[in-house]
FILUM-745722 format. One line per field, with one value per residue (C-alpha): x, y, z; residue in one letter. Coordinates in Angstrom, 3 decimals, decimal comma. Each point is the difference from the previous one (the first is absolute). Example, Ala and Ser with C-alpha at 12.3 -4.5 7.8 and 13.67 -1.06 7.14 Angstrom:
u [12,300 / 1,370]
v [-4,500 / 3,440]
w [7,800 / -0,660]
residu [a / s]
% end
This chain:
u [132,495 / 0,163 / 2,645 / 2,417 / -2,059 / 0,963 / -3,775 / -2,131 / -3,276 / -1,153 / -3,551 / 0,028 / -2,875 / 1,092 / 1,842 / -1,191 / -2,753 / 2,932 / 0,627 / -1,507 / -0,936 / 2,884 / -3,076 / -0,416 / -3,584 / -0,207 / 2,604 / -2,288 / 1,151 / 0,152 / -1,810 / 1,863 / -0,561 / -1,336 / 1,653 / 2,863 / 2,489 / 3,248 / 2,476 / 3,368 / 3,241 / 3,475 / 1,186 / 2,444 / 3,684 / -1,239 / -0,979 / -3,103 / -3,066 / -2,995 / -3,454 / -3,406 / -3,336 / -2,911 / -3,933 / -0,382 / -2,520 / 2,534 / 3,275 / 1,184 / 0,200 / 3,728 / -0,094 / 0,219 / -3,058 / -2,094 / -2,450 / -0,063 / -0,595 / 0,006 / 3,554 / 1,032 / -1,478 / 1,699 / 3,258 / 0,717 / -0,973 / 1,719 / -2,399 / 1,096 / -3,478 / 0,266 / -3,112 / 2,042 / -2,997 / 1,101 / 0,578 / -4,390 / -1,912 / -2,437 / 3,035 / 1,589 / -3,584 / -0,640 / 3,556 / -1,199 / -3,054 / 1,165 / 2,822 / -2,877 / -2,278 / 0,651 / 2,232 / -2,978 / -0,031 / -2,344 / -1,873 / -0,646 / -1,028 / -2,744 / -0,954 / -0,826 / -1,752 / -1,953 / -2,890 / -3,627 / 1,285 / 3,559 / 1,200 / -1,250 / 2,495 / -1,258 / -3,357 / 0,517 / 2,074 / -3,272 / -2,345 / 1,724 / 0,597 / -3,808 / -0,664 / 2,002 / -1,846 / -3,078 / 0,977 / 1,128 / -3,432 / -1,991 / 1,708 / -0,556 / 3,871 / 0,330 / 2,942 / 3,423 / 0,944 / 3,477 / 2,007 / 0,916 / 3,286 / -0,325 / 0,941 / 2,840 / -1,454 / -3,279 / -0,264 / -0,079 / -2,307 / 0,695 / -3,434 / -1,775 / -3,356 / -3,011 / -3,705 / -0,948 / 1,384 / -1,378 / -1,268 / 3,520 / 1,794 / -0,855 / 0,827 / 3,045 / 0,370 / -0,677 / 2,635 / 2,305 / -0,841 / 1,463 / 3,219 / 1,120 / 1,206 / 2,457 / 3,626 / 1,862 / 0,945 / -3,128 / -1,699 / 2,749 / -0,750 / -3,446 / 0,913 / 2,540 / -2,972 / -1,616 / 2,654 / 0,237 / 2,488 / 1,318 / 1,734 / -1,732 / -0,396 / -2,519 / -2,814 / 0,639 / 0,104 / -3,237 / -1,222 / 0,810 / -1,244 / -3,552 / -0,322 / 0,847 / -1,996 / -3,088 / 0,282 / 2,767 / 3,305 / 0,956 / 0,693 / 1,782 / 0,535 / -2,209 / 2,537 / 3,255 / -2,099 / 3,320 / 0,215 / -1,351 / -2,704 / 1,613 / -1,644 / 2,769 / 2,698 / -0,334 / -4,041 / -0,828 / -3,893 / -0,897 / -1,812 / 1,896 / 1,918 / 3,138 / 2,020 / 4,071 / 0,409 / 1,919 / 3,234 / 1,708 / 2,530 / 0,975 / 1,514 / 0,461 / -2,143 / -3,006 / -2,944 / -1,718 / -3,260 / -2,842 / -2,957 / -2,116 / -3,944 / -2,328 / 0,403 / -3,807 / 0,796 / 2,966 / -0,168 / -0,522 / 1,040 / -0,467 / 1,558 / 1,638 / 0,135 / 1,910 / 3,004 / -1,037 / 0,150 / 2,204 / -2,861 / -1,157 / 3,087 / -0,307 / -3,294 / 1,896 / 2,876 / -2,489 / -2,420 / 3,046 / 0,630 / -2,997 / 0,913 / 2,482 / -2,828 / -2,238 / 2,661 / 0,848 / -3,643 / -0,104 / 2,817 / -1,198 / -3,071 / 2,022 / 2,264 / -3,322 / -1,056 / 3,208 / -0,182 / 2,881 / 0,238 / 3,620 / 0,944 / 2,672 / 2,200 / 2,440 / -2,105 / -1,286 / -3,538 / -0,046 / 1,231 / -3,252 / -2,388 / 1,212 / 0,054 / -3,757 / -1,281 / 1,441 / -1,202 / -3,472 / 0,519 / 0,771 / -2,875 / -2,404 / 1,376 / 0,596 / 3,531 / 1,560 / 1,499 / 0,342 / -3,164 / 1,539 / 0,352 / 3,062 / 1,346 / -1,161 / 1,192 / 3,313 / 0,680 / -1,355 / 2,026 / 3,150 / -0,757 / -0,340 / 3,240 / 1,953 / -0,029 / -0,736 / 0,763 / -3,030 / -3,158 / -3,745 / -0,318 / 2,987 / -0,838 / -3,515 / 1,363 / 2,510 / -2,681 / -2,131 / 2,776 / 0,906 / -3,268 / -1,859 / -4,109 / -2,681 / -1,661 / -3,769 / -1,827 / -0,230 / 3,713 / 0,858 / -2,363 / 0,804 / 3,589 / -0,556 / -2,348 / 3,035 / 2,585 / -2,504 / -0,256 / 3,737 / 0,180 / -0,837 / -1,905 / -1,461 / 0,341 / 3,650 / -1,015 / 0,349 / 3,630 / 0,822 / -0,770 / 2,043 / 3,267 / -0,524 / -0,370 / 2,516 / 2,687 / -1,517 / 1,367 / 3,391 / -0,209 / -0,478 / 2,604 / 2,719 / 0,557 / -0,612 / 0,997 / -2,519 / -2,712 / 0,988 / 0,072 / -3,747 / -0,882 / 1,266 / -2,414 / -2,588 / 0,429 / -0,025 / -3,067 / -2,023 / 0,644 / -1,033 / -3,005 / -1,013 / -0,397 / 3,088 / -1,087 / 1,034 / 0,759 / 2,024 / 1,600 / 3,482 / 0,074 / 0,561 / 3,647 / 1,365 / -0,580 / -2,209 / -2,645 / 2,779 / -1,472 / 2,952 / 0,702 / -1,186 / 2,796 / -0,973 / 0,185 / -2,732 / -1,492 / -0,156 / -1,454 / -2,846 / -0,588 / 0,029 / -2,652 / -2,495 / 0,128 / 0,131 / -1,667 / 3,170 / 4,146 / 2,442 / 2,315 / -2,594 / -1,392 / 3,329 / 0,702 / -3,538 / 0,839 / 3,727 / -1,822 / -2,647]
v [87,605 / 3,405 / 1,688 / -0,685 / 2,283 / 3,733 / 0,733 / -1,538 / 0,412 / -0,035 / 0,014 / 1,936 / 1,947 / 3,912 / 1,041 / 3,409 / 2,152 / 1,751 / -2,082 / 0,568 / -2,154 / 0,220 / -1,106 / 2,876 / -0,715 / 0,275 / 2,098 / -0,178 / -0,579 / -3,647 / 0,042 / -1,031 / -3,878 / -0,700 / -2,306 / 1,101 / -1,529 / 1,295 / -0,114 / -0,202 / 0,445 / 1,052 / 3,855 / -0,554 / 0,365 / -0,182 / -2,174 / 1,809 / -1,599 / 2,004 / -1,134 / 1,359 / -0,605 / -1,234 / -0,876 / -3,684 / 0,962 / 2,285 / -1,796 / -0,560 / -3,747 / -1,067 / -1,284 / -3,764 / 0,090 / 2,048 / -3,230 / -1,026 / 1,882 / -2,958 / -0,901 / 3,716 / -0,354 / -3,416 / 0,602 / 3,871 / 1,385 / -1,073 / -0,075 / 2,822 / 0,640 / -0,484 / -2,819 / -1,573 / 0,689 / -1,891 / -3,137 / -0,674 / -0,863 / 2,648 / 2,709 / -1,269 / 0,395 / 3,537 / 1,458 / -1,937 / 1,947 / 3,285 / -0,126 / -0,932 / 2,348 / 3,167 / -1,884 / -1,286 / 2,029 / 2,913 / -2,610 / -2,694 / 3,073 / 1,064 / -3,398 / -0,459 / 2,964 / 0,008 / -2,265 / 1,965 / 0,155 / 1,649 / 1,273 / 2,324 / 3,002 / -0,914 / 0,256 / 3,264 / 1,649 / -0,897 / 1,496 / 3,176 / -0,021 / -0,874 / 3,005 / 2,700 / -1,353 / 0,544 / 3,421 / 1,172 / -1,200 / 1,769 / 2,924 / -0,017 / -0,983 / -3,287 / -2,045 / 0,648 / -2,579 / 0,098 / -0,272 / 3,707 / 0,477 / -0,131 / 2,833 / -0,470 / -2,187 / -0,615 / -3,969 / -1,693 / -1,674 / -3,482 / -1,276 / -3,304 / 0,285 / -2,240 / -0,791 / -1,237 / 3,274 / -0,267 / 2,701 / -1,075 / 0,353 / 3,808 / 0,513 / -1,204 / 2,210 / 3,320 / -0,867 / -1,073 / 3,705 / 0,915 / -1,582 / -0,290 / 3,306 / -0,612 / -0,154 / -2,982 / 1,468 / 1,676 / -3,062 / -1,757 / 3,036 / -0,937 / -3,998 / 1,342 / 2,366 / -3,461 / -2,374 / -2,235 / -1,447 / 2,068 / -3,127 / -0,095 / 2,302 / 2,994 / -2,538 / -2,056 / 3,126 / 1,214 / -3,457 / 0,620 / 3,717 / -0,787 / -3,271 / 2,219 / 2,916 / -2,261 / -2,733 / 1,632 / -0,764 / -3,249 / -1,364 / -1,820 / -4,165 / -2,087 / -3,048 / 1,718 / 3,019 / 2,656 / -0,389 / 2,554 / -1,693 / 0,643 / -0,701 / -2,522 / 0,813 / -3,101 / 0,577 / 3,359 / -0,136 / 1,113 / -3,120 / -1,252 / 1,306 / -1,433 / 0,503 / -0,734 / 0,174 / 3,049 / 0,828 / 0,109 / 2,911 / -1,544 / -3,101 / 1,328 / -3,131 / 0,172 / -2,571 / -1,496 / -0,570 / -1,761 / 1,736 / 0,742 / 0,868 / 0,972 / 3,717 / 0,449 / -1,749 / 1,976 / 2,399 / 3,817 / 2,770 / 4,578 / 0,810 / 3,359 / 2,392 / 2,802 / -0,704 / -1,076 / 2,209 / -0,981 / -1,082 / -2,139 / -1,293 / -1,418 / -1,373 / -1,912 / -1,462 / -1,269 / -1,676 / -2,023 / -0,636 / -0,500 / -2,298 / 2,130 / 3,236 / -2,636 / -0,884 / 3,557 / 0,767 / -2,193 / 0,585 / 3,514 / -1,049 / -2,637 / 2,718 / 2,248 / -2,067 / -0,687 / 3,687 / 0,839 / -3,250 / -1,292 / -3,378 / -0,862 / -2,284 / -0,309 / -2,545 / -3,389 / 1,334 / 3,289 / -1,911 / -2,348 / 2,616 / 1,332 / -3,044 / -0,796 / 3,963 / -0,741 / -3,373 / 1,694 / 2,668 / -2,654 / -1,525 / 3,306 / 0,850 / -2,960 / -0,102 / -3,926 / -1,216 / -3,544 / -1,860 / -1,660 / 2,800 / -1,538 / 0,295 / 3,012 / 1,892 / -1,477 / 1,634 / 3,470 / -0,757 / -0,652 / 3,050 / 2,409 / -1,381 / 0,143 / 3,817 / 1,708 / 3,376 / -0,362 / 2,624 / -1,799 / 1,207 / -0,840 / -3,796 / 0,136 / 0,896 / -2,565 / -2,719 / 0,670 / 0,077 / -3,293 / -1,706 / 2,564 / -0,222 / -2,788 / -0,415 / -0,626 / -2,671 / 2,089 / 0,809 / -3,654 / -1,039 / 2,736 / -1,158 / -3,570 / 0,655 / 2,361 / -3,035 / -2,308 / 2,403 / -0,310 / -3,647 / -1,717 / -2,654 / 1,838 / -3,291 / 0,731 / 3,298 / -0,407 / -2,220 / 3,272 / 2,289 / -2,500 / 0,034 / 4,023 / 0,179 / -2,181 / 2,544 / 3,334 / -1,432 / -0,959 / 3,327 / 1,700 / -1,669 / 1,083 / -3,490 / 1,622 / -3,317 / -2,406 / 2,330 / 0,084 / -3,623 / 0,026 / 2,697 / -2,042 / -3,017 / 2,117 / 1,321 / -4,128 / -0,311 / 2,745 / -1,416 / -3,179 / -1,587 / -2,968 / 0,116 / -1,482 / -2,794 / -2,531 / -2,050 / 2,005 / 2,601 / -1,592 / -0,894 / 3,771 / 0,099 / -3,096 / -1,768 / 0,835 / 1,475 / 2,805 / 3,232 / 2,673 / 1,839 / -2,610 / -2,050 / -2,749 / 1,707 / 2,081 / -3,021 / -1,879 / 3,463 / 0,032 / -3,834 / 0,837 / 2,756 / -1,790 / -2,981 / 1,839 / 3,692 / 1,536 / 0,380 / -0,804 / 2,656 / 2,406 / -0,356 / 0,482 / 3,321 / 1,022 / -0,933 / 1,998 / 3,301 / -0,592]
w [78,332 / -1,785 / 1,678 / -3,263 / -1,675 / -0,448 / 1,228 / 3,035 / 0,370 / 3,674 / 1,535 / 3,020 / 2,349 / -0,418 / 3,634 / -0,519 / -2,363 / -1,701 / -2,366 / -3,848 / -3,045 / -2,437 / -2,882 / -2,344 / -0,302 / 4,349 / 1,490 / 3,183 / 3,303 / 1,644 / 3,441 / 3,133 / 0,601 / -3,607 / -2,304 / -2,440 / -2,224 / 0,219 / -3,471 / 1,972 / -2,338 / 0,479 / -1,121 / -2,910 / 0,572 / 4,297 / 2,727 / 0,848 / -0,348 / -2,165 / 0,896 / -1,943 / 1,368 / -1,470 / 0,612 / -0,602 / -2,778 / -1,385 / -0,059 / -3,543 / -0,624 / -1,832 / -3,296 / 1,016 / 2,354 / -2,521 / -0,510 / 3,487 / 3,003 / 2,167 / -1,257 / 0,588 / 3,613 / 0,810 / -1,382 / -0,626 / 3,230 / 3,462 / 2,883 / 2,764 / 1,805 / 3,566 / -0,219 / -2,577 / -2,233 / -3,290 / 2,763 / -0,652 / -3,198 / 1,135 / 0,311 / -3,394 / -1,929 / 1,489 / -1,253 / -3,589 / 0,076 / 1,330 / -2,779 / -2,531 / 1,226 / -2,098 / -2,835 / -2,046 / -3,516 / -0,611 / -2,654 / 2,909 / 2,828 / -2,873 / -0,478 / 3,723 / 0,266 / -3,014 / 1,623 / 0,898 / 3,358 / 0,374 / 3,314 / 2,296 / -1,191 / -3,641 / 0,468 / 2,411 / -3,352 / -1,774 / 2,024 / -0,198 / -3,701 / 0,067 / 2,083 / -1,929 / -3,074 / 1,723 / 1,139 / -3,611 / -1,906 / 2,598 / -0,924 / -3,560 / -0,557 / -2,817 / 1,394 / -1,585 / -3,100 / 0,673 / 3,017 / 1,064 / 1,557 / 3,381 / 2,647 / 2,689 / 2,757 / -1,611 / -0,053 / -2,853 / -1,981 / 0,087 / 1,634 / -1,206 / -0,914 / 1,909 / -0,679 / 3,606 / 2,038 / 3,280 / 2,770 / 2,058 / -3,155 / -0,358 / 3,734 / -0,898 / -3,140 / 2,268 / 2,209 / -3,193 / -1,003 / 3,543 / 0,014 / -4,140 / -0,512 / 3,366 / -0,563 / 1,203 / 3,135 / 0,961 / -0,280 / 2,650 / 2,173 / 0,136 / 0,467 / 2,477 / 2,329 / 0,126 / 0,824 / -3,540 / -1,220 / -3,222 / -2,348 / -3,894 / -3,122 / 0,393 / -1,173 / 3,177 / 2,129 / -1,711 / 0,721 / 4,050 / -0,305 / -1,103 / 2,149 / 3,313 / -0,904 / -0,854 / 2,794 / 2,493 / 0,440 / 0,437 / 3,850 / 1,801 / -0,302 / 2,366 / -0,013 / 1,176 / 1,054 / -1,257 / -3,256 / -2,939 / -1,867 / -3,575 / -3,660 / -1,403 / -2,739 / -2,084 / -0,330 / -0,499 / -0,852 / 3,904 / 0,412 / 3,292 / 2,108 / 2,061 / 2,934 / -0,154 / 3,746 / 1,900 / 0,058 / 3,481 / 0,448 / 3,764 / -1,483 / -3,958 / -1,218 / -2,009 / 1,784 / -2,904 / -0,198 / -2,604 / 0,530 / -3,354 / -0,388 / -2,760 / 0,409 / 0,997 / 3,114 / 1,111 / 3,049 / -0,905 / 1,394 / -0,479 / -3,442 / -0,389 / -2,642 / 1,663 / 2,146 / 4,091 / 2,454 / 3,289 / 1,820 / -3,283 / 0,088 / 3,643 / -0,535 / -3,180 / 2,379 / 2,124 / -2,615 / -1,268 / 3,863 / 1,416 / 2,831 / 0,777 / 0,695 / 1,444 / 2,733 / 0,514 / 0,630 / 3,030 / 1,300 / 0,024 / 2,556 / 2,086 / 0,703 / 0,653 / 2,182 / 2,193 / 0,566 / 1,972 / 1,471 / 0,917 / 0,966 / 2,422 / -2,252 / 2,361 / 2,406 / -1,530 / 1,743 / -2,377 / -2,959 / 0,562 / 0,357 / -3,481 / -1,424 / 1,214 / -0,955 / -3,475 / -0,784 / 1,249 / -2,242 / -3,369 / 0,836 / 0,187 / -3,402 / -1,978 / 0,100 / -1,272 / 2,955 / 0,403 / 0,883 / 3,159 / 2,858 / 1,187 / -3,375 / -0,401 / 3,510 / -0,347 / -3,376 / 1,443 / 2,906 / -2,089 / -2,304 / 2,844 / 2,129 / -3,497 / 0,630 / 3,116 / -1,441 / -2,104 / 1,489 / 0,058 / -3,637 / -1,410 / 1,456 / -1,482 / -3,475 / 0,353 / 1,070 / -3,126 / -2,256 / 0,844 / 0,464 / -2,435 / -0,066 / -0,378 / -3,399 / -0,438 / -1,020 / -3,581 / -0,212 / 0,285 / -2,646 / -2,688 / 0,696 / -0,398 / -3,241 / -1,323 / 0,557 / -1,648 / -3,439 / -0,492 / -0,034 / -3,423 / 2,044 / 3,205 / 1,801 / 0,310 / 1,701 / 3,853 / -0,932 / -2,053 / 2,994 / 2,378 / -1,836 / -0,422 / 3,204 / 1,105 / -2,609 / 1,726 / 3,168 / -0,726 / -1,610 / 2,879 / 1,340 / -2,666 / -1,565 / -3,255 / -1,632 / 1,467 / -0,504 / -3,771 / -0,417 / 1,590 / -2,353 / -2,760 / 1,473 / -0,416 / -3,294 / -0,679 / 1,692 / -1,309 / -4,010 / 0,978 / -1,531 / 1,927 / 3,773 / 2,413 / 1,755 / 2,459 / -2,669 / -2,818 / 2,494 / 0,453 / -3,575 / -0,627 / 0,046 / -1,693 / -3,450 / -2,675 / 2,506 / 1,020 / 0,568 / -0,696 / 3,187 / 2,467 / 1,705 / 2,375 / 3,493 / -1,954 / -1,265 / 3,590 / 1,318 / -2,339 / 0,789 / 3,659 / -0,585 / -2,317 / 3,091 / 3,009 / -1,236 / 1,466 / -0,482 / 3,073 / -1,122 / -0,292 / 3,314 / 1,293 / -1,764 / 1,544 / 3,179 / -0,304 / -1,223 / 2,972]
residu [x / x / x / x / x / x / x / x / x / x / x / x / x / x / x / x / x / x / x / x / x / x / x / x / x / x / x / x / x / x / x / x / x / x / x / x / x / x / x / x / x / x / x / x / x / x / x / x / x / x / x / x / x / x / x / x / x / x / x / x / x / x / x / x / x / x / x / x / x / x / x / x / x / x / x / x / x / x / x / x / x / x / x / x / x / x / x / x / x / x / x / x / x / x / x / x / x / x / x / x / x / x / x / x / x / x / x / x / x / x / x / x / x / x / x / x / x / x / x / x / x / x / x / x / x / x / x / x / x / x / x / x / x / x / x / x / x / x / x / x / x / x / x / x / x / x / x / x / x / x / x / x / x / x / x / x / x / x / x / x / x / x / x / x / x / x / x / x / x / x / x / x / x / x / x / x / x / x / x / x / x / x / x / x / x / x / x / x / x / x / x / x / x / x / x / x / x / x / x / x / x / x / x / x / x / x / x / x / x / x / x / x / x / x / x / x / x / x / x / x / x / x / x / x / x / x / x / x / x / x / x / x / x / x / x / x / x / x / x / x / x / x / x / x / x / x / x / x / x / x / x / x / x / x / x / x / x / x / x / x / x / x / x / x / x / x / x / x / x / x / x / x / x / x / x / x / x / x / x / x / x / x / x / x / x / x / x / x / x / x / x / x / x / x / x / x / x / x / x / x / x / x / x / x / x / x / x / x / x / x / x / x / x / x / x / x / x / x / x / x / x / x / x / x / x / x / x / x / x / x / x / x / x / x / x / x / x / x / x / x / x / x / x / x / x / x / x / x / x / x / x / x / x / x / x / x / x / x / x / x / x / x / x / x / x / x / x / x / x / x / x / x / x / x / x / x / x / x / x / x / x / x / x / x / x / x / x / x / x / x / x / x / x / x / x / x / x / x / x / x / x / x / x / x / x / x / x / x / x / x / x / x / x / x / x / x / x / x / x / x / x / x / x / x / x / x / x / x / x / x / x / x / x / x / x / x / x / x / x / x / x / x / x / x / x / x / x / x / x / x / x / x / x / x / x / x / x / x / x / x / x / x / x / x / x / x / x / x / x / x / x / x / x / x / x / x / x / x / x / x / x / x]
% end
């Protein structure tokens, strides 16, 4: 609908983390797998097409959208995100607020900020203002009645003032003295040590700084278990924290997710103030894989145990006997085969035969890979009260977990697709406000009770769940992985 123009205006996710902000006010770089908006045009007097790249907060609006964002959105910018992410209301309102995010005037940014409470970075600039006013009247020095110039890196003095400074607050402000005098960079160097994500203006890396070194860094996500936990662009007042789901460099497709929390509950892990070491590295890689160490672990003492054990696989009698030492072996430590024996010694049976080049180790790795370990009683209750947070009514909860469940697998299988379109399901879910029933579920997906992103295979799937406490389909991807 815009290609007659001389300029397009395309939202993409960034291929690579090379790309930079062409905003004069930015000029930072745009993350791999985060948003952008490309402005595509032709060279003059060529046929080679220019493009400039642009935070969604940072693109400059044209003149004819100037009063309306939402117009700007719906007609000015052509859709290329491989979810098809301007194809939801909830996908169209998040580009409106992203683009609205940082464009409100310095008059309206005052305004909100001006209440007795402010944000956590205001009050921290504060404290410390409080505490170098503090410092100079104990030393006999009056406070200076006109702004001195200010020396090179020394930050500035732009701090609101408040009566109802709290202990936290001046926590806050000791770290703020930490991390204001920090260029830029050396800030992302810090951010980088620990993991973050390094999108915003040096108040929104501040922000990050003296949340991490305070609380720790932030962890991993407990619905798609990957993803960085991340404090979102459009709300920068460290209040909540989200997680945008992981990029996947096998298939080059980013795996959304809709995970968001108040930032109190959020997993934390060691902050660092001085680069890791190679072994703190390591013990990083596996906190953001943890299953991954787990399984690793035991394979470790299943191997131990086999010793130096070898198995004739070359008679059905040898291939038995490993099959029955392994299955004994799950069992001893926990590993998830399938409850029924058969089931489960004819998948060992069809693992081992799949390659009988494989030593006794090299099968037990491969077995817990593929069946990985039991969770407690505790593990599967944190993770059901974690799916529960996300969802605006918690009833909604265990459908939420099916349908996520039910995208990890086809996931796993490469249908990158289908486990999109169940991610987008549960993005629908998760905003809704009244609890899916028997009878409103296959109303979701026609007519005024449409729920953007919910078509009506989704629709019958939720019915069949909220009836029968189950999904067909998802039984059958179980039973495939199994």
């Amino acid at each position: 609908r815009i290609r007659n123009r001389s300029m397009v205006c395309v939202l993409e996710v960034a291929k690579s983390g090379r790309s930079t902000c062409k905003s004069t006010k930015c000029k930072e770089k745009i993350e791999k797998g985060e948003l952008r908006i490309a402005k595509k045009y032709m060279k003059p007097d060529s046929d080679v097409e220019m493009s400039s790249y642009y935070h969604p907060e940072c693109i400059p609006i044209p003149k004819e959208f100037k009063k309306n964002v939402e117009d700007f959105v719906a007609e000015g910018i052509e859709d290329e995100t491989p979810t098809s992410l301007l194809g939801t209301q909830e996908g169209v309102q998040r580009l409106v607020d992203l683009i609205k995010s940082d464009r409100k005037s310095k008059n309206d940014k005052s305004a909100e900020a001006s209440g007795s409470k402010g944000t956590k970075l205001e009050r921290a600039k504060a404290a410390f203002a409080e505490s170098q006013r503090r410092v100079m009247e104990e030393d006999g020095e009056a406070p200076p009645k006109k702004k001195a110039k200010k020396a090179k890196g020394e930050p500035k003095d732009d701090h609101k003032t408040f009566d109802n400074l709290t202990d936290l607050d001046r926590s806050r402000g000791d770290i703020y003295a930490i991390y204001a005098k920090m260029k830029i960079d050396d800030l992302k160097d810090v951010l980088r040590w620990n993991k973050c994500f390094l999108t915003g203006n040096k108040d929104f890396l501040l922000l990050k700084c003296i949340d991490g070194h305070m609380n720790g860094r932030l962890g991993y996500c407990p619905s798609c278990k990957y993803g960085r936990l991340k404090f979102p662009e459009d709300h920068r007042d460290g209040e909540r924290v989200v997680c945008n789901g992981i990029f996947n460099e096998e298939a080059n497709v980013r795996q959304e997710c809709s995970y968001s929390c108040q930032v109190g509950d959020a997993a934390r892990l060691k902050w660092f103030t001085e680069k890791p070491t190679e072994e703190e590295e390591a013990q990083m890689e596996k906190e953001q894989y943890p299953e991954k160490a787990e399984n690793s672990s035991v394979a470790l003492k299943m191997a131990d145990c086999l010793g130096s054990v070898k198995f004739d696989l070359n008679s059905s009698d040898g291939i038995k006997a490993a099959v029955s030492e392994y299955l004994q072996l799950c069992k001893d430590m926990d590993v998830d085969v399938p409850p029924d024996e058969r089931d489960a010694k004819r998948a060992i049976g069809t693992l081992i035969i799949s390659d009988k080049s494989l030593t006794a180790a090299e099968i037990a790795e491969e077995i817990v890979k593929k069946f990985g370990i039991k969770k407690s009683e505790e593990e599967i209750e944190q993770r059901k009260n974690a799916i529960s947070s996300i969802c605006a009514n918690s009833a909604n909860g265990p459908l939420y977990e099916a349908f996520l469940e039910l995208g990890q697998l086809y996931s796993a299988a490469g249908n990158w697709n289908a486990a999109n379109t169940y991610n987008k399901v549960c993005a629908a879910i998760k905003d809704l406000e009244f609890e899916i029933t028997e009878g409103n579920a296959k109303s979701l997906h026609k007519g005024k009770t449409k729920v953007p992103g919910v078509g009506k295979g989704s629709a019958d799937k939720m019915y069949e769940f909220v009836t029968t406490g189950t999904i067909q389909k998802l039984e059958e991807k179980r039973a495939e992985t199994a």
